[in-house]
N, C-alpha and C positions, 0 to 999 in steps of 0.2 A: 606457494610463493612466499618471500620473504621480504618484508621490508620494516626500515628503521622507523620506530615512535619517534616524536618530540622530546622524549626522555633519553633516547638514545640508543635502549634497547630493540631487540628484535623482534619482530611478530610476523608467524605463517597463517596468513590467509588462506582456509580452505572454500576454494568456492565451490565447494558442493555444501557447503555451513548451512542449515536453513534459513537463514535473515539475508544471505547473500543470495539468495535463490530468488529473490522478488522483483513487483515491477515498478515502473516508472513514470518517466514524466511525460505531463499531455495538453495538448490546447481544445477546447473548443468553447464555442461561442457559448454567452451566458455564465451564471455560477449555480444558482438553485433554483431547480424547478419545481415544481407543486404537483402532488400526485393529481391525477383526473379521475382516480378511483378508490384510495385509498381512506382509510378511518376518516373522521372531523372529528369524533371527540377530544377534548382536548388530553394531555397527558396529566397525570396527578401526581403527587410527592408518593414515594414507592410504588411504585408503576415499576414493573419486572423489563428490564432493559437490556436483551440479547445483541452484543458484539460478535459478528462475525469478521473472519477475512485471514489475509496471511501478514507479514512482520510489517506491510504498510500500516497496518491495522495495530499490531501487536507494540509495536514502536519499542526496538530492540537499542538497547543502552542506552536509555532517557532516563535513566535514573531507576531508582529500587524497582525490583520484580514484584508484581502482585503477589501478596502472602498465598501461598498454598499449590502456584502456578507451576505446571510441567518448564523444565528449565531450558529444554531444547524451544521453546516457543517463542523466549524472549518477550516474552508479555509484560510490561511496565506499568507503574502508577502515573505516566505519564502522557500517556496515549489518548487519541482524541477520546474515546468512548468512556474514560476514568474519569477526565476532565469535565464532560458532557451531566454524564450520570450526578458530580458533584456539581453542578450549575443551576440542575432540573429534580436535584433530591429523588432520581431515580436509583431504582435496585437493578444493579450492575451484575450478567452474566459474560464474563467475558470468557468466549470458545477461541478465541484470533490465535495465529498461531504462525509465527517464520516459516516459511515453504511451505505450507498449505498451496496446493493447487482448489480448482474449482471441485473437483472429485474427493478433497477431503473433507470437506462443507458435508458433501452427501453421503459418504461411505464414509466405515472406520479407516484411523490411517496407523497402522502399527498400533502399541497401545492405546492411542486415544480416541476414542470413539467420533462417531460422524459429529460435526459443529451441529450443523442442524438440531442433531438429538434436545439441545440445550432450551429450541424455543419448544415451547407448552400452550395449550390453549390462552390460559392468562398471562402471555407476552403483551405488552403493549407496543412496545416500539423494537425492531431490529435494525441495525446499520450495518451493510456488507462491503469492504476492498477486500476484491481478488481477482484475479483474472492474470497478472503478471507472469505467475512462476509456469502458468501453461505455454507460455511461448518464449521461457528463459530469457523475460527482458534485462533481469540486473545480470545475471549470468554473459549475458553482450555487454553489457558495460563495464565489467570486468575485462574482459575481454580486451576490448577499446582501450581501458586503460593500461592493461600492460602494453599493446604494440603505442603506445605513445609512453613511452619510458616512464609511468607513473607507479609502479611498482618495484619493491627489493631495490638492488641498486641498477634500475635503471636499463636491463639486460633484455632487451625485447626480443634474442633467438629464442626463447621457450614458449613464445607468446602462440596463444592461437591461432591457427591462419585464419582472414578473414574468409568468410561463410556467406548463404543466403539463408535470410533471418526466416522468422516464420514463414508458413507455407498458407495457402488458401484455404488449405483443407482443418488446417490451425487454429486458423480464425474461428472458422463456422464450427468447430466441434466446444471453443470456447461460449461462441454465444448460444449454444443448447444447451452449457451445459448450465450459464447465468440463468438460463429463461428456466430449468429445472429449479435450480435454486429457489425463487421467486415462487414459483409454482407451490414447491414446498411450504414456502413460507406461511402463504396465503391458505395452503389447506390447511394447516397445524397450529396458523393463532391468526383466525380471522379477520380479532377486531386491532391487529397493530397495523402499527403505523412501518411501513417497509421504506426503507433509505437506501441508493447505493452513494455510495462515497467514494468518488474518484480520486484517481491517483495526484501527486504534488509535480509540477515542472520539475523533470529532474537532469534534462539533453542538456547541457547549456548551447547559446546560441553562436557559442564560437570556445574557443580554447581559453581556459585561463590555469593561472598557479595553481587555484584549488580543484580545478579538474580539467585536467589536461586531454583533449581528445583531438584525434588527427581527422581533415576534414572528411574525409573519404567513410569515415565510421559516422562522422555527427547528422547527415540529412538523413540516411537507413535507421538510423537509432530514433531520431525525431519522426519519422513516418514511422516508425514501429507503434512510438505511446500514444500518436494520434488514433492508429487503427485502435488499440484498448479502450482509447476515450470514449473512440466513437458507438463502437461494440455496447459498453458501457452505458453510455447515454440513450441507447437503441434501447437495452434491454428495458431499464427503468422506465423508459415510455410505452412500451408495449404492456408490460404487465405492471402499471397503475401504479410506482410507486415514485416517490421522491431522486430527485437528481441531486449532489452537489458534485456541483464543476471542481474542482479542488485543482485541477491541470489549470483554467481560468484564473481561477483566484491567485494561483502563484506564477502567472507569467511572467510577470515582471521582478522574478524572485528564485531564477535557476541557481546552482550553484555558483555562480560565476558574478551572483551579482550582490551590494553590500549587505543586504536583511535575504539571506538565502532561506529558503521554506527546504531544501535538500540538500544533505551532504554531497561533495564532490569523493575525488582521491586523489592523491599524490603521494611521492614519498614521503613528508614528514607529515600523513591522516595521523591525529589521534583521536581515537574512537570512542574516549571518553565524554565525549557528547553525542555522541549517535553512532549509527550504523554509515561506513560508507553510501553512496548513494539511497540515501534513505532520508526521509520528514527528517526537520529539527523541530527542536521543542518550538519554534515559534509556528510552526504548520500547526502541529497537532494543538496550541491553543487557539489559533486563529477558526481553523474546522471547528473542533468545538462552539466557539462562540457561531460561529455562523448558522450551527446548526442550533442552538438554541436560542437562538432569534428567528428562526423559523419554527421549530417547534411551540415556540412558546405564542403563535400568534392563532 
């Protein structure tokens, strides 16, 4: 697809890109929970600090690439986990990676080997968002947005026809595949401290300029990042480790509304602040800080 920058030129959205691949926004009650099983030591200044997850994580065009990072990941210095690691004087592994599903966490995914591989017995702390790209949430919102003329110029015949979203069988093979995750985690560095970090509000709750959605897409799309939240917040309690709400923390912060935590789309996006529907840099410092005021207690 094509449509016009702010600058005036052209730009073709592939939504098969990996940072276009990811997921979205979520509500549930609370923002951070406290494991029930997890480490109490506290963290120390260089403490090995494993990043997981996909472009939620990797926080794609927030400014410069982390030196040395595969380019297709979109990996930033700008990302909750870069931010974090500099707040808490931890030693930053960052695996996160644009369209990573749950299965590239655990297995290699083309050249780059499984995420997992990165945490080592002396991990102290991991943080995981993923769960999106399993059930093509921003891939729907894409979607949403061209049949509401917010794409190219505005030509909704090419658009997608609308669909029935994830399946049930969807769900439940994502949340095996988190509680495998977790599983790994715990047998591979005992003594960290395990975080899952939810996704940012990213449905808005009605149609606006910055992201335009017709309603028939916005209640399916909003039960979609609820089911993730929820998945989400199941796994983290089941296997002992830290919740932050990050769908919670940004309810009142969809694209639609003035301090947005998530890019919207329309035809004049320009990407040079983020990723379409994806964290703004005020998400990924706001998570940061939240998790390091909990870390640090």
């Amino acid at each position: 697809m094509t449509m016009h920058t702010k600058a005036g030129s052209q730009k073709k959205w592939d939504l098969k890109a990996p940072f276009l691949a990811l997921a979205g926004g979520l509500m549930v009650t609370g923002c951070i929970h406290p494991s029930t099983t997890s480490p109490d030591s506290a963290l120390h200044a260089g403490d090995r600090y494993v990043a997981l997850g996909s472009s939620y994580a990797a926080g794609p065009n927030l400014g410069p690439a982390q030196p040395g990072s595969p380019k297709r990941c979109g990996r930033t210095q700008a990302n909750y986990a870069t931010l974090l690691a500099q707040k808490l004087n931890l030693k930053l592994v960052d695996a996160s990676c644009g369209g990573a599903q749950t299965k590239d966490l655990l297995h290699p995914w083309k050249e780059l080997p499984a995420q997992l591989d990165a945490v080592t017995a002396g991990t102290r702390l991991v943080t995981v968002t993923v769960g999106g790209n399993d059930i093509n949430f921003v891939g729907e919102l894409f979607a949403a947005s061209c049949r509401a003329g917010a794409l190219g110029d505005g030509d909704t015949s090419k658009c997608a026809p609308r669909k029935p979203l994830a399946s049930e069988e969807q769900y439940a093979a994502l949340e095996k595949s988190m509680l495998a995750i977790a599983n790994t985690v715990h047998q591979k560095a005992p003594k960290a401290k395990l975080v899952f970090v939810d996704y940012v509000s990213v449905v808005p709750s009605k149609s606006c300029a910055a992201a335009p959605i017709l309603p028939e897409d916005q209640a399916p799309l909003t039960q979609m990042g609820k089911r993730l939240a929820a998945i989400t917040a199941k796994v983290a309690k089941e296997s002992g480790a830290m919740f932050v709400d990050a769908g919670a923390m940004s309810k009142d912060h969809d694209p639609c509304d003035p301090a947005p935590w998530a890019h919207g789309m329309n035809q004049d996006f320009d990407d040079s602040q983020g990723a379409p529907w994806h964290p703004t840099r005020l998400a990924m410092q706001d998570i940061a800080d939240a998790l390091a005021s909990r870390l640090k207690r």
